[in-house]
C-alpha positions, 0 to 999 in steps of 0.5 A, spaced: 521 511 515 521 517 521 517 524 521 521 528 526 524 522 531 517 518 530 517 512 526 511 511 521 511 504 521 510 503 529 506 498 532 501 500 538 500 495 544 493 494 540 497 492 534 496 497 530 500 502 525 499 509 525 497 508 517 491 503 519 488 507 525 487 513 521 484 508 516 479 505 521 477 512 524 476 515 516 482 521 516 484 521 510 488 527 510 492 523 516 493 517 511 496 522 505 501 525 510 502 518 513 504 515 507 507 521 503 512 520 511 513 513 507 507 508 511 506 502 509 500 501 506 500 493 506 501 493 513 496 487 515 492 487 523 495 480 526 488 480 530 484 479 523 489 480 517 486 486 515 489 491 512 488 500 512 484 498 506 480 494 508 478 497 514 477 503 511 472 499 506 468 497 512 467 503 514 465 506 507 470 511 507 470 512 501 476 518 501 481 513 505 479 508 500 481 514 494 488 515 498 489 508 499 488 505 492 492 511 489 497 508 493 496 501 490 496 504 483 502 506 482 505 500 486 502 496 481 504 500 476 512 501 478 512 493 479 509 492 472 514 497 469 520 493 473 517 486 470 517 489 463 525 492 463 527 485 466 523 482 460 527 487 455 533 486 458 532 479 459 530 480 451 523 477 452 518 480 448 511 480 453 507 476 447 513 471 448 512 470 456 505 469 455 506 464 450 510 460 454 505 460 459 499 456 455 
């Protein structure tokens, strides 16, 4: 994803993204710009598998946390509503998918 002609999701020499250096720094207003500009927020530092979550958790960042977790939700939630239609349409109701798995 690019804003302009600049590519959110770029990688510095020190390996981080643009979305995990405003995490790490507590600029929560830069994550929502960077994430509404299509940042992935599951981008892992190579150095210690740390995502912009966690970073920002470490820091007590509480408003990056609030961005970042949003996020998160809604990811989830989109994921949950695309398993359920392929169950639907697979027509297998949820009760009969957990039953199976006992």
């Amino acid at each position: 994803h690019t804003v302009g002609k600049c590519n959110v999701n770029t990688v510095a020499k020190d390996g981080e993204s643009p979305l995990f250096t405003a995490a790490k720094s507590g600029y929560s207003d830069l994550c929502r710009l960077l994430l509404d500009s299509g940042a992935d927020s599951d981008f892992v530092l190579p150095t210690n598998q740390h995502t912009p979550l966690i970073t920002a958790a470490s820091n007590d960042f509480e408003d990056v946390i609030k961005v970042l977790l949003k996020v998160s939700m809604i990811r989830c939630l989109f994921s949950i509503a695309a398993v359920s239609a392929i169950m639907l349409a697979e027509g297998v109701s949820s009760f009969t998918r957990i039953q199976g798995l006992g």
